[in-house]
C-alpha positions in Angstrom: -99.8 -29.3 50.0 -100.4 -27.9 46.8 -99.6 -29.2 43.6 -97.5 -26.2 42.7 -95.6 -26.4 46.0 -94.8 -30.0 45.1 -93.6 -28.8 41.8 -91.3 -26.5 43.4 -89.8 -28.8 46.0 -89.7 -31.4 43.3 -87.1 -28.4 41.6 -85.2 -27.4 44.3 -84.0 -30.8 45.1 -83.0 -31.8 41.1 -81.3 -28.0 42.0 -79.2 -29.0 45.0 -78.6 -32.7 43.2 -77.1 -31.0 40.3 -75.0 -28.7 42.0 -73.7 -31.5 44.1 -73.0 -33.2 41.3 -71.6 -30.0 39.4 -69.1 -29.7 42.4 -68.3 -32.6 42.6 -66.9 -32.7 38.5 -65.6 -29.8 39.2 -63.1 -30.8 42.1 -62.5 -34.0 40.1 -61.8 -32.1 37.4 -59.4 -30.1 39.3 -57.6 -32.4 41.0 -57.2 -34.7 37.9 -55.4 -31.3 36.2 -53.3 -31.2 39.5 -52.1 -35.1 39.3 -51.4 -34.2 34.9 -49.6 -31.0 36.2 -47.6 -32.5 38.7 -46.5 -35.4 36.5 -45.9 -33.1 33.9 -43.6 -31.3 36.1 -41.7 -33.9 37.3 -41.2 -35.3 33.4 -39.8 -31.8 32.8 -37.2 -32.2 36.0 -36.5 -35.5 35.0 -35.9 -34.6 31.2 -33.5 -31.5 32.8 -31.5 -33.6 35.1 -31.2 -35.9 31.8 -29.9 -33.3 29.8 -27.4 -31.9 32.1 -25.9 -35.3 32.9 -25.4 -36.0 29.2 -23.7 -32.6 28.8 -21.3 -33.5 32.1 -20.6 -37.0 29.5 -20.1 -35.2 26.9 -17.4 -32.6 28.2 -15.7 -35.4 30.5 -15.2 -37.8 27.1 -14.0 -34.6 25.6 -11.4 -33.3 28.1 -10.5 -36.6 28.8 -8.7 -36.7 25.2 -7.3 -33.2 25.6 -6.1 -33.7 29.1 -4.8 -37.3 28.9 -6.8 -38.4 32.0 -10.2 -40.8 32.1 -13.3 -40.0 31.9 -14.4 -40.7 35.6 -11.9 -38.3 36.6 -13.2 -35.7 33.8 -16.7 -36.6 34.7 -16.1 -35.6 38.8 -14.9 -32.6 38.0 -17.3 -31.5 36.0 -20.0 -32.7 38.4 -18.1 -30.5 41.1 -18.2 -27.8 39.1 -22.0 -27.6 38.2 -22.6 -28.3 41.8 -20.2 -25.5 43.1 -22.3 -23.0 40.1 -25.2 -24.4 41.3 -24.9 -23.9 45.2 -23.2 -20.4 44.4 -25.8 -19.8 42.0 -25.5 -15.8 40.2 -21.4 -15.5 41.1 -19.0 -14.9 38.7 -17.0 -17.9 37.2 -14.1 -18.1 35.1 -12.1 -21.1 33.6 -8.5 -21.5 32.9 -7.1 -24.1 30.8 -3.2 -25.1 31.5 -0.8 -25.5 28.9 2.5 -27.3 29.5 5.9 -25.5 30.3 9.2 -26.6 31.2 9.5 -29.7 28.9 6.6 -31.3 31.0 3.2 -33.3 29.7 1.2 -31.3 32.2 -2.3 -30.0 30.8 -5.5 -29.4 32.6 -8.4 -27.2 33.6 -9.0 -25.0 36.7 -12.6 -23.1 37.6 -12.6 -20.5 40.1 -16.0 -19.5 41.0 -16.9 -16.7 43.3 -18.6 -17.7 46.6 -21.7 -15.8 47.8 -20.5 -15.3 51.8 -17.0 -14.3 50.4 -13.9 -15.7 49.1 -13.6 -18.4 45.8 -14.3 -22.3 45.3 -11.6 -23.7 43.3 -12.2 -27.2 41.3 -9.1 -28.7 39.4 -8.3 -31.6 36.7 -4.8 -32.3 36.0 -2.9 -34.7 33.9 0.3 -35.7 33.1 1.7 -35.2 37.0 4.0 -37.7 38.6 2.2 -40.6 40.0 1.5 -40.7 43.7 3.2 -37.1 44.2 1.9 -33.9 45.6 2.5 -31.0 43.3 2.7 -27.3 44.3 -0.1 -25.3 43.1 -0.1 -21.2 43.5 -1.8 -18.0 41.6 1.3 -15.9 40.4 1.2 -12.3 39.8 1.0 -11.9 36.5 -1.4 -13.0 33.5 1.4 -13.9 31.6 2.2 -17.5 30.5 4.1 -16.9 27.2 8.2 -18.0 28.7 8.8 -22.1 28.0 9.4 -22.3 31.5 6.7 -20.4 33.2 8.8 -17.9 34.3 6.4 -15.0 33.0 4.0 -15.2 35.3 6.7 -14.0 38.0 6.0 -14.5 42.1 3.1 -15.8 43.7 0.0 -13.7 43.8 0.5 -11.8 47.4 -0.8 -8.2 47.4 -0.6 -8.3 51.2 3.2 -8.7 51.2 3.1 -11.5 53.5 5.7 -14.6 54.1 4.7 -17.8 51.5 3.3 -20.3 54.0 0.0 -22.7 54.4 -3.3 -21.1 53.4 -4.6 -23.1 57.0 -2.7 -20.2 58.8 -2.7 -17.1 59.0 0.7 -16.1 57.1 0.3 -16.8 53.9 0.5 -15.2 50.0 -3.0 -14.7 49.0 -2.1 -17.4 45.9 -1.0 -19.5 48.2 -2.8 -23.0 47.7 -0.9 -25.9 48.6 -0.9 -28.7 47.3 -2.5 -30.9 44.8 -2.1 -34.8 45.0 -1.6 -36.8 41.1 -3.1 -41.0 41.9 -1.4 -43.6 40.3 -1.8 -42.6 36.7 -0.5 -38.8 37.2 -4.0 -37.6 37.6 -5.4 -35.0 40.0 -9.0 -33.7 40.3 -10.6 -31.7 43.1 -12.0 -34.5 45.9 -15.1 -33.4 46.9 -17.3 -30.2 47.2 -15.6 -27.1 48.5 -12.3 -29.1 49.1 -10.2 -26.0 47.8 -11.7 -22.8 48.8 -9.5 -19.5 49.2 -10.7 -16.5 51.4 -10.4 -13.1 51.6 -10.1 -12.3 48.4 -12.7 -12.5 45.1 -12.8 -13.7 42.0 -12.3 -10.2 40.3 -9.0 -9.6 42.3 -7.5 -12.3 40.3 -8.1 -10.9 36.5 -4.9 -11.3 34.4 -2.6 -13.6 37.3 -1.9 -17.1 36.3 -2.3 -20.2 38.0 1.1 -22.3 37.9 1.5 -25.8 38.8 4.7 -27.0 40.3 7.1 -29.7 39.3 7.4 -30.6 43.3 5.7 -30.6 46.9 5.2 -27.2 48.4 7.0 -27.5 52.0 4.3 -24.5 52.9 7.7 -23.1 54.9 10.6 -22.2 52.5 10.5 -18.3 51.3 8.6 -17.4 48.6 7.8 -20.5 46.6 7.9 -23.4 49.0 10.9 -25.3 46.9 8.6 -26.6 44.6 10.8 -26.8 42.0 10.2 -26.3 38.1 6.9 -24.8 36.5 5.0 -27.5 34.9 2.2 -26.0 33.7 0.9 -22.7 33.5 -2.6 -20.6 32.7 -3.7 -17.3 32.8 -7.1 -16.3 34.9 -9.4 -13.9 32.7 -12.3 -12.9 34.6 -13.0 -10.2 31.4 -12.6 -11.8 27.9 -9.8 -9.2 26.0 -11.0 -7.2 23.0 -9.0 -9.7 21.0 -11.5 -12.3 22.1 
C-alpha cells in the first residue's frame, strides 16, 4: 500500500470519527434543549395554575365581605365557575349580583354560562338565607329589580306558557329552577360541577329577566310560583352591558 493511500485511509477514519462525534453533540445538544424546554414549560403551567388560584383567593376574600358568607364557600364557587368557563371554553357568560328586597339580608352572585351542546350551567353563592332551609329560586320575566319587594321583575320566565312545576319534568316554566339549600349559617353555593344546569333555552334568551330568590321552599306543584313566599333577593341578567354602562 502506498504511502498516499495510507494518508487517505488515515483521513477518512479521523472523517467518520468526527462526524460520529459531531452527531453525537448534536443529539446531546438537542435533547438537553428538549429537557430546558420541557421544564421550562412546565415552570410556565405551574406559575399559571399559581396565578389563577391566587386570583380565585383574592375574589373569594372579597365577596366574602360583600356577601356575608366565608371564604371556603366564596372560594368553591369561584372554583366552579372557572371550571364551568373552562370546560365550556368560548360561550358566553354573564354575572348577576343580588341585592336584597323585602326587608331581607339576602345578597349574593349568580353566573350563567352558556353550554356548548345546548342549554346554560348555573353556579350560585348566597347569603343571608335561613339556616337549614330550601329557598325558591326562578328567572322572572322582566329585567327589572327596582320595587322594595321584588315585585318588578313580575312572573317567572316561561315563554312557552307552560304550568310552573319541577325542571326534572317535562312541565315546567323555562325559569323554573327549584330550589336552592342555605347550611347552617344561611349560606348556599352551587355543590358541585354542573349541579344546576337548565335546557332548552341559551344564555341570550335570558337578556334583561331577573333572577329572584324566594323567602320559602318551592313545592314544584302550586300554580305559578310554587308558594314560595316573599322575594328575598333580586338581580337582573344582562347578557349586553347598556349604553349607560
Amino acid at each position: 500500500m502506498t504511502v498516499t493511500q495510507l494518508d487517505c485511509r488515515s483521513y477518512f477514519n479521523h472523517l467518520s470519527v468526527g462526524i460520529m462525534i459531531g452527531t453525537f453533540a448534536a443529539l446531546t445538544g438537542c435533547s438537553q434543549a428538549q429537557k430546558r424546554s420541557s421544564s421550562t414549560s412546565n415552570v410556565s403551567a405551574a406559575d399559571s395554575e399559581d396565578a389563577k388560584a391566587e386570583e380565585i383567593e383574592a375574589k373569594a376574600k372579597k365577596a366574602a365581605k360583600n356577601y356575608k358568607v366565608s371564604v371556603s364557600s366564596a372560594r368553591k364557587y369561584f372554583q366552579l365557575v372557572a371550571e364551568t368557563e373552562e370546560a365550556q371554553s368560548g360561550q358566553a357568560s354573564s354575572t348577576i349580583k343580588l341585592a336584597s328586597k323585602s326587608g331581607s339580608s339576602v345578597l349574593g352572585v349568580v353566573s350563567i354560562t352558556d353550554r356548548a351542546k345546548g342549554g346554560v350551567v348555573v353556579n350560585y353563592l348566597i347569603g343571608g338565607l335561613t339556616g337549614g332551609q330550601d329557598h325558591g329560586f326562578h328567572i322572572h320575566e322582566k329585567g327589572n329589580c327596582d320595587s322594595e319587594d321584588g315585585s318588578s321583575a313580575g312572573a317567572h320566565y316561561n315563554p312557552e306558557k307552560k304550568e310552573h312545576g319541577d325542571k326534572a319534568t317535562e312541565n315546567h316554566h323555562a325559569g323554573d329552577m327549584g330550589n336552592i339549600t342555605a347550611n347552617s349559617s344561611g349560606v348556599a353555593v352551587v355543590p358541585k360541577l354542573n349541579a344546576l344546569v337548565l335546557k332548552g333555552i341559551a344564555l341570550e334568551d335570558l337578556d334583561k329577566t331577573a333572577i329572584i330568590v324566594h323567602e320559602k321552599v318551592d313545592d314544584l306543584s302550586t300554580a305559578d310560583t310554587g308558594n314560595a313566599g316573599a322575594r328575598w333577593a333580586c338581580g337582573v341578567i344582562k347578557v349586553t352591558p347598556s349604553e349607560e354602562e
